[in-house]
ZAVEX-713791 format. One line per 2 residues: number of its first residue (from 1); for each residue x, y, z of C-alpha. Coordinates in steps of 0.5 Angstrom, whole numbers, plus 500, padded with zeros to 3 digits. Example, Ala and Ser with C-alpha at 12.3 -4.5 7.8 and 13.67 -1.06 7.14 Angstrom:
BEGIN
1) 525,491,516  527,498,514
//
This chain:
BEGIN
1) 714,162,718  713,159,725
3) 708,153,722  714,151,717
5) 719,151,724  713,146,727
7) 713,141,721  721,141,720
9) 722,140,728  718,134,726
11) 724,131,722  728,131,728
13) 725,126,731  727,122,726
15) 734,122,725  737,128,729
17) 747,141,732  755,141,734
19) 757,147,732  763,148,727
21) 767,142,729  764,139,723
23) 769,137,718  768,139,711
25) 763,135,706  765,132,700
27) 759,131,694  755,125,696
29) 755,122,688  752,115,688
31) 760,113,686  764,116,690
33) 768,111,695  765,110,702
35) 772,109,707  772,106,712
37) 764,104,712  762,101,718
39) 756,100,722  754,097,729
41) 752,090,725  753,086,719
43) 749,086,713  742,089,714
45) 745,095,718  749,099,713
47) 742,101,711  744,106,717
49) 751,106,718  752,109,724
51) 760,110,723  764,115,728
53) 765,122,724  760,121,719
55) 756,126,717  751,128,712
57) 749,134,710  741,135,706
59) 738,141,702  731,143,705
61) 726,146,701  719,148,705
63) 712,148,702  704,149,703
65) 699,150,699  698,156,694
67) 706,159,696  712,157,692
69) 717,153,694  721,156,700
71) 728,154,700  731,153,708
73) 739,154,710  743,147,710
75) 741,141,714  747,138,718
77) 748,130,722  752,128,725
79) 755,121,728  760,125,734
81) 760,120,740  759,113,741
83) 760,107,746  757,100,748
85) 750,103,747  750,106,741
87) 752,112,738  750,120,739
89) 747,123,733  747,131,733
91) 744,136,728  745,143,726
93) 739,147,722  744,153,719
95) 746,156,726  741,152,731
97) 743,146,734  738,141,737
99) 738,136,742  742,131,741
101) 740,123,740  742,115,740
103) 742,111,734  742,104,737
105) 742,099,731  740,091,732
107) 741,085,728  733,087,729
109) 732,094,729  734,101,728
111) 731,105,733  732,113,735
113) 731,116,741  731,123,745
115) 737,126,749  735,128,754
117) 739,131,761  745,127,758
119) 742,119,757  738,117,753
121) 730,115,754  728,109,751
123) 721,111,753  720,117,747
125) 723,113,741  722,110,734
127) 724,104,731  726,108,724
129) 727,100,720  726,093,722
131) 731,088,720  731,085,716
133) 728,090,710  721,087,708
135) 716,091,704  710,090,707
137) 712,090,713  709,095,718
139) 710,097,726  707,102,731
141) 712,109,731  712,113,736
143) 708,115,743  704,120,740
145) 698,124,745  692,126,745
147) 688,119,741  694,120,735
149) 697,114,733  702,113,728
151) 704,107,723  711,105,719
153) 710,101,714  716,099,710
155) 712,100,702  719,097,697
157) 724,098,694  725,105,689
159) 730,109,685  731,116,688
161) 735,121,684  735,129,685
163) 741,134,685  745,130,691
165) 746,122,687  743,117,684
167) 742,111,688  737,105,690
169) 733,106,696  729,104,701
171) 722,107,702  719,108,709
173) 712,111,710  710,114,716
175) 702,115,718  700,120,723
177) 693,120,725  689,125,730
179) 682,125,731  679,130,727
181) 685,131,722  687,129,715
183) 692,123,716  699,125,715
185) 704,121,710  711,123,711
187) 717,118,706  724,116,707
189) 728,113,703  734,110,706
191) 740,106,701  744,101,704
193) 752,104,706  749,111,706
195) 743,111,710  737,117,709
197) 738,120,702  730,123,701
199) 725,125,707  719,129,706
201) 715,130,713  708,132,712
203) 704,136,717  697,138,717
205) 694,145,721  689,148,722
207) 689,156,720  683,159,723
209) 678,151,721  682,151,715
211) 687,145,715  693,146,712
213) 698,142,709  705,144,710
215) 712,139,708  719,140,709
217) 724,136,705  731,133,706
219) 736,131,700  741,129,701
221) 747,133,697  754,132,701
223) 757,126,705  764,126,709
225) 767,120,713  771,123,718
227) 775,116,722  776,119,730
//
């Protein structure tokens, strides 16, 4: 179980709980309206609307090889704060609140970053989508330790449809490599005016010298944009 938290705790960085100050959701169907929409810039942007009081809520399965598909407790974001600099995104896995992060959206790029001791630190974080949206585009990911490197490319343009919606997305794939392991490969799909509506974060340990895959999945079920 401790190895399931280690691969979800990846997903974190990428798009980061308050406790119960969240308002209610309301199911995310492909046609329901989105009041209110809004994002830092115009256009591209909306492929991650950062509007105050958004919040969206994923189901998330776990799995590894040779087990069943586990189901994990409800996962919760949340946009709470915002200012001339970005806007706080915070996260709640059930009753586990993480560290917070800054969204900051461009007319170039989204990019993510830990908050750490109350700012945010440009030094640990991870354009999540160039601007505009390109398939075939790719760029460098994190800072990663140890010889591991990590590659974003932008792959093109899916249907994504699961037990949340139906929309038309864009797919993202990250590659990790370490010295010594297999790579990596972890998806997201982002559609324009909700933001991520799938991820799959892959992680491979090693149990004994047996490498192991393990995933954590994210679908997103509910959607609520709460005006503050």
């Amino acid at each position: 179980m401790h190895a399931f938290r280690v691969a979800f705790s990846l997903i974190a960085v990428l798009i980061a709980g308050c406790g119960s100050g969240f308002p209610a959701a309301r199911p995310a169907t492909a046609s329901a309206p989105i009041l209110q929409m809004r994002a830092l810039n115009e256009g591209e942007g909306a492929w991650y609307p950062v509007d105050l009081g958004r919040r969206w809520t994923y189901r998330t399965t776990f799995r590894h090889a040779g087990t069943p598909e586990r189901e994990g407790a409800p996962h919760v974001f949340a946009i709470t704060a915002e200012d001339r600099d970005g806007v706080r995104l915070e996260r709640r896995y059930g009753q586990t609140q993480a560290l917070p992060s800054r969204i900051r959206v461009s007319d170039h790029e989204v990019r993510a970053m830990r908050w750490l001791d109350g700012d945010p630190r440009p030094e640990a974080s991870i354009v999540l989508l160039q601007m505009p949206v390109v398939p075939g585009a790719n760029w460098s990911g994190r800072p990663l330790a140890s010889g591991a490197s990590e590659t974003i490319t932008c792959t093109g343009y899916e249907t994504v449809t699961h037990e949340g919606g139906t929309w038309q997305a864009v797919r993202v794939a990250h590659v990790v490599r370490r010295p010594g392991m297999p790579d990596d490969e972890s998806l997201y799909w982002y559609a324009r005016g909700i933001g991520m509506v799938r991820g799959i974060e892959r992680l491979t340990i090693l149990v004994g010298k047996e490498p192991r895959l393990l995933e954590a999945e994210l679908r997103l079920v509910a959607m609520e944009n709460t005006p503050r």
